[in-house]
C-alpha positions in Angstrom: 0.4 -21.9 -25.4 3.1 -23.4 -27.7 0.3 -25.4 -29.5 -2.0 -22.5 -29.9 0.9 -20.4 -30.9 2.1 -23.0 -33.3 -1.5 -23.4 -35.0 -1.7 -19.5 -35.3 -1.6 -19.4 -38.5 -4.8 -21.4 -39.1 -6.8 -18.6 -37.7 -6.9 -15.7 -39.8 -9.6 -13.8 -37.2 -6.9 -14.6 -34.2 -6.1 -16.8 -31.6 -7.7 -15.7 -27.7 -6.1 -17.3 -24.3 -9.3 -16.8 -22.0 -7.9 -17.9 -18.5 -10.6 -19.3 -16.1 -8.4 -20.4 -13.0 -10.2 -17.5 -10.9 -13.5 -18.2 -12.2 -15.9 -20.4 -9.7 -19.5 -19.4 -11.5 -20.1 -21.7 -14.7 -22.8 -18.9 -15.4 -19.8 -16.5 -16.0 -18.4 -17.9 -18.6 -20.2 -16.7 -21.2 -19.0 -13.3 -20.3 -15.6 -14.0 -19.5 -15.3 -15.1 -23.0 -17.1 -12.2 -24.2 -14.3 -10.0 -22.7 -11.7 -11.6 -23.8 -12.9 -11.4 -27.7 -13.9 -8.1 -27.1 -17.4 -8.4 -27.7 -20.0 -6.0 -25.9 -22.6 -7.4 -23.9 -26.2 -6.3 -24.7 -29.0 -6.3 -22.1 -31.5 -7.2 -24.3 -30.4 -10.8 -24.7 -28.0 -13.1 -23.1 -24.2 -12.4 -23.9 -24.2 -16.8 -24.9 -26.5 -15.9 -27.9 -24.6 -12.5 -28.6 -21.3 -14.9 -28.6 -22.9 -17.1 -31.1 -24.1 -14.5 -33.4 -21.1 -12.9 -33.7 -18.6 -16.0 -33.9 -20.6 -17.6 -36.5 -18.2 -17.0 -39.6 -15.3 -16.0 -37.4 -12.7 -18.4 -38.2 -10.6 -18.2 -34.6 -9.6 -20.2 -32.0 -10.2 -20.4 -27.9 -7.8 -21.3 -25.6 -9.6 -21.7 -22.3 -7.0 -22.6 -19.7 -8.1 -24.2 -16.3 -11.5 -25.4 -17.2 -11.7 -28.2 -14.8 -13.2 -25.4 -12.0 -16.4 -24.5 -14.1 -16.9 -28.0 -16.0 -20.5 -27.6 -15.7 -19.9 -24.8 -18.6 -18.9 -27.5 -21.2 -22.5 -27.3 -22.9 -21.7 -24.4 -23.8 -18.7 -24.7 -25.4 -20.5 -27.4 -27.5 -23.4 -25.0 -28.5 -20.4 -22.0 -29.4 -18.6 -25.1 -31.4 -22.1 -26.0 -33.3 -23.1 -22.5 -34.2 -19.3 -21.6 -35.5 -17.9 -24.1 -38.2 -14.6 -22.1 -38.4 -14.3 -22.1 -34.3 -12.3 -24.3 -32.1 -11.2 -24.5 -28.9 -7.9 -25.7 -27.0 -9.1 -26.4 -23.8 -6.5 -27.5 -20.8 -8.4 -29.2 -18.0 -8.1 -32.0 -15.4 -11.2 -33.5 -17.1 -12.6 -34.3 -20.0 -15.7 -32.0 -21.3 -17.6 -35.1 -22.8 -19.3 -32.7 -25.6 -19.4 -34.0 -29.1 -16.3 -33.7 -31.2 -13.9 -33.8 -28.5 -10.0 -34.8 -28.8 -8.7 -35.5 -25.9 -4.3 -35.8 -25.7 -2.6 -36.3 -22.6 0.2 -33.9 -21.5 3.5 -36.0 -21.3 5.9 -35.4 -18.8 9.2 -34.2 -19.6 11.9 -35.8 -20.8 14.6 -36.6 -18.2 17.8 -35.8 -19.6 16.4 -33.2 -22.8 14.1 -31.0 -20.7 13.7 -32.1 -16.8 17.5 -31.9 -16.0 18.2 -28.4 -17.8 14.9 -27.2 -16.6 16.3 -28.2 -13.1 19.8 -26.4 -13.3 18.6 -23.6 -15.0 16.2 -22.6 -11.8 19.0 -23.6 -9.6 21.6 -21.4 -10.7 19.7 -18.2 -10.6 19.8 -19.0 -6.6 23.0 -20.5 -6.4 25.1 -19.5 -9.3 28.2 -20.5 -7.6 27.0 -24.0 -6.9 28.4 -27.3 -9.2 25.3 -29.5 -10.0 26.4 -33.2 -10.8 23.9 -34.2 -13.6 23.5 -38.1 -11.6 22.4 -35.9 -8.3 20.3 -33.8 -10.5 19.0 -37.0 -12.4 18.0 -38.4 -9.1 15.9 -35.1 -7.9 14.1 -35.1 -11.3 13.2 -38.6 -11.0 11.9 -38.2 -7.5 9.8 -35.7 -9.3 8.2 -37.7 -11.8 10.2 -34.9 -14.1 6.9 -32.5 -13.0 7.8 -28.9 -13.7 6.7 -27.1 -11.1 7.6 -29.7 -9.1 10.9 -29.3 -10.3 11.0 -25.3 -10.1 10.4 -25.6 -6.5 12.9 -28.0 -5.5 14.8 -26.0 -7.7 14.5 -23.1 -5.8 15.7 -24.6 -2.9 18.8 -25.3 -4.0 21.3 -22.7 -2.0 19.9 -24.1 1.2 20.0 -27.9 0.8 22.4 -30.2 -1.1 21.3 -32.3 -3.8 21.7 -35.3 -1.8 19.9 -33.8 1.2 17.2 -32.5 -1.2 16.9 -36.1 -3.0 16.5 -37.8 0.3 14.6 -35.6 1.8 12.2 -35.8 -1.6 12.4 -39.6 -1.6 11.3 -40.1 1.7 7.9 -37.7 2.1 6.9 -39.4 -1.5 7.1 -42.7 0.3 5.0 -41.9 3.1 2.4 -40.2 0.4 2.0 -43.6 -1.5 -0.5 -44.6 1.6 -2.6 -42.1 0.5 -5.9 -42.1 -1.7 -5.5 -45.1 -4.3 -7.6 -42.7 -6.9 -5.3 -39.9 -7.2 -3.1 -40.3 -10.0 0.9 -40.6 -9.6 1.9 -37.6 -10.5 -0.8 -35.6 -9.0 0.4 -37.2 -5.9 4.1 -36.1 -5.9 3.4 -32.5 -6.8 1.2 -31.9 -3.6 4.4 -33.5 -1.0 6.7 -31.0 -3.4 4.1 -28.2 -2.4 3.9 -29.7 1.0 7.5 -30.5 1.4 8.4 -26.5 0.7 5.5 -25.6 2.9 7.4 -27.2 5.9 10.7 -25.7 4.8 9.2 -21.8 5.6 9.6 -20.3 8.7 5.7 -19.4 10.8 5.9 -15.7 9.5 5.9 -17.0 6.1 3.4 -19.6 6.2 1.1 -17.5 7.3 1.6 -15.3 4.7 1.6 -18.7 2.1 -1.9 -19.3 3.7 -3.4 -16.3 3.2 -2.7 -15.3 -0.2 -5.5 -18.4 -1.2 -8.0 -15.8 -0.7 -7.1 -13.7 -3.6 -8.7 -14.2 -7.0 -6.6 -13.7 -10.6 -4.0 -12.2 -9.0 -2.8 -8.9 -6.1 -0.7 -6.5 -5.9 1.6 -5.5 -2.7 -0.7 -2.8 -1.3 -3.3 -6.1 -1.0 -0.9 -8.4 0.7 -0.5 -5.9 3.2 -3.7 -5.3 3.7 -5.4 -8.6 3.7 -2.0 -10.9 4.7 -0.1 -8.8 6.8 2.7 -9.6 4.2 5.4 -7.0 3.6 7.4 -6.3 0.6 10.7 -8.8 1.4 7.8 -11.2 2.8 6.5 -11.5 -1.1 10.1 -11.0 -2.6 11.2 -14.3 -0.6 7.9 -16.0 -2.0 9.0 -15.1 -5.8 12.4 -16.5 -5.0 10.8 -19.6 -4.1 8.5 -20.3 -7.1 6.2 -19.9 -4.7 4.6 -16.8 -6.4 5.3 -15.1 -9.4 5.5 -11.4 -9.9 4.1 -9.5 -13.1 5.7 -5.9 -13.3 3.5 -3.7 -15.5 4.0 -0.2 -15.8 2.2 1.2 -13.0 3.0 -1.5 -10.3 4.2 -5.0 -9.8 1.0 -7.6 -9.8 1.5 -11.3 -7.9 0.2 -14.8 -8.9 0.3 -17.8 -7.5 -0.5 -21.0 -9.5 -4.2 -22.8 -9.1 -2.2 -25.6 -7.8 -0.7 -24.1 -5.3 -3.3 -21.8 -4.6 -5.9 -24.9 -3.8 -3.1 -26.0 -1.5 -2.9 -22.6 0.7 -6.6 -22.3 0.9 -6.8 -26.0 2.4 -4.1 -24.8 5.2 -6.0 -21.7 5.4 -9.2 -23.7 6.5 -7.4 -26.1 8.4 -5.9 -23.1 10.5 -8.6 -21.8 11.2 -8.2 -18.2 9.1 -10.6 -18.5 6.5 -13.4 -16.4 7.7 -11.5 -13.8 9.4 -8.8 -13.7 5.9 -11.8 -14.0 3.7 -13.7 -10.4 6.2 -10.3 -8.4 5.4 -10.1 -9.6 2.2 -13.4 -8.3 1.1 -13.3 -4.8 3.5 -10.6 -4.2 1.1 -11.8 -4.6 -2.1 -15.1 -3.0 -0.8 -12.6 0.0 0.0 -11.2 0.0 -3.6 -14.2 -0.2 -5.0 -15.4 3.4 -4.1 -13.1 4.9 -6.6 -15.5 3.7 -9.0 -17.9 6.1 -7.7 -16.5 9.5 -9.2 -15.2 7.4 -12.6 -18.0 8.5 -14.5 -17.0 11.8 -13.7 -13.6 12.0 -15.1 -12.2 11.7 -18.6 -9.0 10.9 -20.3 -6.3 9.3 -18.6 -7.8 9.6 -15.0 -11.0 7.8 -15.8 -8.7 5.1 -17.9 -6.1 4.7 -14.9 -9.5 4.0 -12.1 -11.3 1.4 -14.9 -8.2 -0.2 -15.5 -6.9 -0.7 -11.8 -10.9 -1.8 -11.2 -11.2 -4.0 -14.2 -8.1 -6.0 -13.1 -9.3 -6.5 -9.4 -12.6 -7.9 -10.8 -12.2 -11.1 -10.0 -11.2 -10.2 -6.7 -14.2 -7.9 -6.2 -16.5 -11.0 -6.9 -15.1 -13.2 -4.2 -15.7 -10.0 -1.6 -18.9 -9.6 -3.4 -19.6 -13.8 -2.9 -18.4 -13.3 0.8 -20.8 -10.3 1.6 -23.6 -12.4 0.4 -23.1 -15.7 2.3 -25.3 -16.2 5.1 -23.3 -14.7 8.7 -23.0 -15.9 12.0 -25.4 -13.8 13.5 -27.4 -10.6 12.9 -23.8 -8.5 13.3 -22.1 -10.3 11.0 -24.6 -10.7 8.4 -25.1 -6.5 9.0 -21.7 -6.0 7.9 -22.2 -8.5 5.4 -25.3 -6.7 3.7 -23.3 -3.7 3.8 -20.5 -4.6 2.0 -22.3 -5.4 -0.6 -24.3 -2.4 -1.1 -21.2 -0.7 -0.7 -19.6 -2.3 -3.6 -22.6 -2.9 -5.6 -23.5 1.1 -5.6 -20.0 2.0 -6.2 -19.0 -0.4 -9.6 -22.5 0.3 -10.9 -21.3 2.7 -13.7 -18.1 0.5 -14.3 -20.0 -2.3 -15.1 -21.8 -0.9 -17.3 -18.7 1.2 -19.4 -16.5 -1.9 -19.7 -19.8 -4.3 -20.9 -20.7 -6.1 -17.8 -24.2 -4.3 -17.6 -26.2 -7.5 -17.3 -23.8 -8.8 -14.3 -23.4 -5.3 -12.9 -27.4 -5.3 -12.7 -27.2 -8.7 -11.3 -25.6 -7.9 -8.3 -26.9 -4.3 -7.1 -30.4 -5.9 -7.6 -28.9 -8.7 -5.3 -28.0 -6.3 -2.9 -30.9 -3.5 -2.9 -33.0 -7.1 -2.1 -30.7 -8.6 1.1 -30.2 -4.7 1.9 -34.2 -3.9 1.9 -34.6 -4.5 5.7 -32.3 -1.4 6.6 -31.3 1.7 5.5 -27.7 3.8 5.1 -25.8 5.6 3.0 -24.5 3.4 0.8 -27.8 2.0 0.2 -28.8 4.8 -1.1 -26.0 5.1 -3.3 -27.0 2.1 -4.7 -30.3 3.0 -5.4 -29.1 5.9 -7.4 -26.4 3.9 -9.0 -29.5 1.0 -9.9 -31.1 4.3 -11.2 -28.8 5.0 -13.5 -28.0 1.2 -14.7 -31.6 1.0 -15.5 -32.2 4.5 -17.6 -29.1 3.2 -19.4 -30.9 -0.5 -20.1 -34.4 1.3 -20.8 -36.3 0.1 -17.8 -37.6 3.9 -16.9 -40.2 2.7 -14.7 -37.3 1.0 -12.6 -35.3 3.9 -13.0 -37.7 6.1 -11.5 -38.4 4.4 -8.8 -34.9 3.8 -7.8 -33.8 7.4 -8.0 -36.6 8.7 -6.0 -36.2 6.3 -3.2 -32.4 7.8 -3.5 -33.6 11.4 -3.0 -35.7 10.5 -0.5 -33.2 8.3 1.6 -30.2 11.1 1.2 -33.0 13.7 2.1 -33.9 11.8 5.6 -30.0 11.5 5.8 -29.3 15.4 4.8 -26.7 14.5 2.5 -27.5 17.4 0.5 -24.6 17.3 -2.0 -25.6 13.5 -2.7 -29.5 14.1 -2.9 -28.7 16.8 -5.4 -26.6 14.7 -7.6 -30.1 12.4 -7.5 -32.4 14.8 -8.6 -30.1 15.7 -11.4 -30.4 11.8 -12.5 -33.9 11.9 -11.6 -34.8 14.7 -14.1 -32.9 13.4 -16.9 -35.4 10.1 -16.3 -38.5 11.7 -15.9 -37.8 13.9 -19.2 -37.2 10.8 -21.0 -40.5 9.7 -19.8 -42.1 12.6 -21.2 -42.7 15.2 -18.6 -40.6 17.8 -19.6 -42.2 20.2 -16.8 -41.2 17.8 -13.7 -38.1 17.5 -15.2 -37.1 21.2 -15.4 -38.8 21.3 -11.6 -36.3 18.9 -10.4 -33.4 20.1 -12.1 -33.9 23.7 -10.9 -34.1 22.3 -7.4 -31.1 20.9 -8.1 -29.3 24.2 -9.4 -30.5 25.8 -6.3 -29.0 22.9 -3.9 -25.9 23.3 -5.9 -25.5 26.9 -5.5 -26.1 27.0 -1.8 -23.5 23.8 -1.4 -20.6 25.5 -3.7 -20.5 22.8 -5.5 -19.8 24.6 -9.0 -19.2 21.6 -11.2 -22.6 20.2 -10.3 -23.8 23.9 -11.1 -21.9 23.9 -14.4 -24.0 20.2 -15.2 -27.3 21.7 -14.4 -26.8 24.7 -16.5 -26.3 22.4 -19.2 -28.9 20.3 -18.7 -31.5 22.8 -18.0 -30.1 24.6 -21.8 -30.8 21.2 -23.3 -34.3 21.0 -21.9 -34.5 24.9 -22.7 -33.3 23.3 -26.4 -36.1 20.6 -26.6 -38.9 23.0 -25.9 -37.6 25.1 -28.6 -36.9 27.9 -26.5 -33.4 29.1 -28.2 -32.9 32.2 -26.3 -32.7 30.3 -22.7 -30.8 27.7 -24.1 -28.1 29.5 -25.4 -28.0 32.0 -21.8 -27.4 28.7 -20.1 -25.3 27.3 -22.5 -23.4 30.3 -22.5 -23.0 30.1 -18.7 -22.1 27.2 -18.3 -19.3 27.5 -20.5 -18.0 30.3 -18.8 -17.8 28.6 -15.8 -16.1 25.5 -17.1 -13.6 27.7 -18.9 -12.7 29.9 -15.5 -12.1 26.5 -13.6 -10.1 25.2 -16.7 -12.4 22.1 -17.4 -12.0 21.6 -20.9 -14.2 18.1 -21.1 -17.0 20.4 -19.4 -16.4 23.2 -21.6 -15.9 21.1 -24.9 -19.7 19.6 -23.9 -21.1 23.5 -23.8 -19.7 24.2 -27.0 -21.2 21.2 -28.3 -24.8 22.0 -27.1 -24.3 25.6 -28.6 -23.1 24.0 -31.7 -26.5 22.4 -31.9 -28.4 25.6 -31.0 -26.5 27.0 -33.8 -27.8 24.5 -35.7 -31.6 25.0 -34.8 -30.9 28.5 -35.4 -30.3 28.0 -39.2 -26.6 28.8 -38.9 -24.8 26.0 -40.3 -21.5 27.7 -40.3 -21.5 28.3 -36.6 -22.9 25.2 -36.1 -20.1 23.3 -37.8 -17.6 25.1 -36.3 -18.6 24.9 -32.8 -19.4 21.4 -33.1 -15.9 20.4 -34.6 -14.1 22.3 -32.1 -15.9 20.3 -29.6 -15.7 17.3 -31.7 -11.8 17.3 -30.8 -11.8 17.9 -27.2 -14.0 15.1 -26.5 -11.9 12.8 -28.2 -9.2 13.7 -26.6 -10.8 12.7 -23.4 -12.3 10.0 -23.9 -16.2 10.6 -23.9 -17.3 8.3 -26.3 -21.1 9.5 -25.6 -20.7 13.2 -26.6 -18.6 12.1 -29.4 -21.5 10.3 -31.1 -23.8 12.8 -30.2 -21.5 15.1 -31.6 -21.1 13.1 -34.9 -25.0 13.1 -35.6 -25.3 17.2 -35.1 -22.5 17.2 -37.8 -24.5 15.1 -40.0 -27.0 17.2 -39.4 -25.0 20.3 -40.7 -24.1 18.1 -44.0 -27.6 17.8 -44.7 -28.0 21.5 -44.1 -25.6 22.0 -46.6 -27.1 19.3 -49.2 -24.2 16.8 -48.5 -26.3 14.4 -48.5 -23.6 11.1 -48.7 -21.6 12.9 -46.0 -24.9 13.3 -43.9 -25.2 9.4 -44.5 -21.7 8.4 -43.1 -21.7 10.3 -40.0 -25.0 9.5 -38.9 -24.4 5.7 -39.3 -21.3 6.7 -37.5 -23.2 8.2 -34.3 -25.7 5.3 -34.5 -23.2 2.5 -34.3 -21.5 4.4 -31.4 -24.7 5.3 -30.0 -25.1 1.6 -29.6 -22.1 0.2 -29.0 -22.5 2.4 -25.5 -25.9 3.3 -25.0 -26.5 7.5 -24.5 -27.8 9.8 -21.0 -26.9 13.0 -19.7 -24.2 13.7 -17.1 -25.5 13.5 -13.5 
């Protein structure tokens, strides 16, 4: 980091720490990279070629941390280097990438008396301030080391239990017994595992366990996740910290935990060893299968509610594809592999629409296809909603024949089911498909089926989003009247249950009836009115939707440059994230 921070400078378009310690898929890294430069991926090519394209004149540098997992990805570093002249990379691994052009420098260890020793008393004192540390006895537990930092941090830690005599014996001897051990793993890699080992021993049976199971975690956890998956409490975690064992992150809306690849490897081999490892790896992924359902109703929220559910889903995503890995392995029998299959539709159906919002489409689509296949043999409720979440994916990649398909197995399956609230919600997506494939009569069929299922079920916001879509087909056959009295509707209803995202999209479409009507002044009005709202919650769609009736209004008026600028505006929004009604 020092390095990267130091050659800063050199890199006008920015410097980008990609960390791959939870990645296992060398296919992924492509898109992890992606993400962390902030580059969309498209599903009309694959996101290594999008990454070339656009890092072709950038002048920047990558600083992929932890590489030695997904060394099988180091062509493609080489192909990213080729196609960029101004791009290079930093990369920290336990082996070399053997692609052309490569540097390779050894990390020294630290020096005893300028960094080890202060590095030592430093950690010591935060847990025993009242303690005197005689540099010799420090000297001799740095040494014992091989000056290793995290080594150091800790023995470190254990300093207001043991003496630094104790600790330096104690050190000595277990690094003696480990010299019988492979002859091809280096020194150094050696002593760090009997430090790991050594402070392994020192926990009590409650804590161990605890140390085991937090190997099956991904990138990271929070406390809620410890208890759920580890049985680990709050002190349980706080003792950990204490011990350089984990590290906490606190961030605004809750305190994350880490633990360190080494040490992680390390718990996941007394994990197995123990005898855990399915039964941790089950809770582990029940959870994450439970957290993913928020995921369902984020497309159906704006502002800071939809931000807070992305955000707390986007974080857990490495976690999600371990559960995700786990729910797709083969079971121990047709129970196991039951629950298995339905994990994964479970999850799959529920991050559909995430994926898609926060660019993952192409691995979003990925998995639910993965799952609707291992899932085909059986059918249930979250099947379905994976079908009409695979629906929805599709329409939004352009495969409407797909789409189709998908959502009418969904109405079908809630149907049999009587989920009538869910099968609704499917017709809704359903007609929005079958209009974009040209039958604008089917379309209107479905939807009013929908309206009526809506009415009968009370559910009035899925009333309010038929009215509007039924005025925007009303719109596209040209029939102004019935699009406005359903326009009109539906606003009222969005205003009486104070939804002003709902209400701001009904002003919008009456903007644009407005507009069709030859009243530009109405038009532009409405439509700017709207035009705020929407921004203010977040619905990036209706905002570029928005933006090209506006330009449509300049050109009513003869603005003609005006026009020009908002309509390249709408376009460049329009596909940075793709366009579809609400469903």
């Amino acid at each position: 980091m020092r390095a990267a921070f130091e050659a800063a400078h050199a890199f006008p378009d920015g410097v980008f720490f990609v960390g791959l310690a939870p990645v296992r898929d060398p296919d992924r890294i492509a898109s992890v990279i992606a993400h962390a430069l902030g580059i969309e991926e498209r599903t009309d090519e694959p996101v290594s070629e999008t990454l070339k394209q656009r890092l072709a004149d950038q002048k920047l540098l990558l600083l992929l941390d932890n590489f030695e997992h997904v060394d099988a990805a180091a062509p493609l570093v080489g192909e990213l280097l080729a196609s960029g002249p101004g791009l290079k990379a930093l990369v920290t691994s336990r082996t070399p990438l053997r692609i052309y052009g490569e540097h390779l420098f050894a990390v020294p260890v630290m020096d005893l008396e300028d960094e080890a020793i202060p590095l030592f008393v430093s950690r010591a004192r935060a847990v025993a301030p009242a303690s005197d540390f005689r540099l010799e006895n420090v000297a001799e537990v740095c040494t014992a080391l091989d000056n290793l930092p995290l080594a150091i941090e800790l023995a470190a830690a254990r300093a207001s239990e043991l003496s630094l005599t104790r600790m330096a014996q104690l050190l000595s001897r277990r690094l003696e017994l480990a010299t019988g051990g492979a002859r091809d793993v280096p020194v150094r890699q050696r002593t760090l595992r009997e430090t790991i080992d050594w402070s392994y021993d020192l926990l009590d049976e409650t804590k161990r366990r605890v140390f085991r199971r937090i190997a099956v975690f991904a990138g990271g956890f929070s406390s809620e996740a410890a208890e759920a998956v580890c049985g680990a409490d709050a002190a349980d975690l706080q003792w950990l910290v204490e011990k350089s064992i984990v590290n906490n992150l606190p961030k605004e809306d809750q305190t994350r935990f880490t633990v360190l690849e080494t040490i992680r490897e390390f718990a996941f081999e007394q994990l197995q060893a123990g005898g855990e490892l399915d039964d941790i790896k089950e809770r582990h992924a029940l959870y994450y299968a439970r957290l993913a359902r928020q995921g369902e109703g984020a497309s159906r929220v704006r502002g800071a509610e939809q931000t807070s559910v992305i955000r707390r889903l986007e974080t857990e995503m490495d976690n999600i594809r371990v559960a995700l890995d786990w729910s797709f392995e083969e079971g121990g029998g047709d129970e196991d592999s039951g629950r298995r299959r339905e994990t994964a539709v479970r999850i799959a159906g529920s991050l559909a629409w995430v994926w898609w919002s926060q660019g993952h489409a192409r691995e979003g689509r990925r998995w639910v296809d993965l799952a609707l296949e291992r899932s085909e043999a059986f059918r249930s409720e979250s099947r379905a909603r994976c079908l009409h979440a695979v629906g929805v994916l599709a329409d939004l990649s352009g495969d409407l024949e797909r789409a189709s398909r998908c959502l009418r197995e969904a109405v079908e399956a809630f149907d049999a089911m009587g989920d009538k609230r869910s099968m609704s919600s499917a017709m809704n997506s359903l007609a929005i498909i079958t209009r974009s494939r040209g039958d604008l009569a089917e379309a209107r069929e479905l939807l009013e089926r929908s309206l009526s299922m809506r009415h009968e079920l009370g559910d009035e916001r899925g009333t309010v989003i038929c009215l509007s879509n039924l005025g925007v087909f009303a719109l596209d056959e040209g029939d102004l009247d019935r699009a406005q009295s359903l326009m009109e509707e539906a606003r009222t209803l969005s205003r009486d249950h104070d939804d002003a995202w709902a209400e701001a999209s009904d002003i919008a479409n009456l903007g644009a009836v407005a507009l069709e009507r030859g009243d530009v002044e109405k038009a532009g009005t409405l439509l700017r009115q709207a035009l705020i709202v929407l921004h203010e919650v977040g619905d990036s769609e209706a905002v570029a939707e928005t933006l090209g009736r506006l330009a449509g209004v300049a050109a009513a008026r003869g603005e003609a440059e005006r026009a020009a600028r908002l309509s390249g505006a709408s376009d460049a929004l329009m596909r940075e994230i793709g366009a579809g009604l609400a469903d």
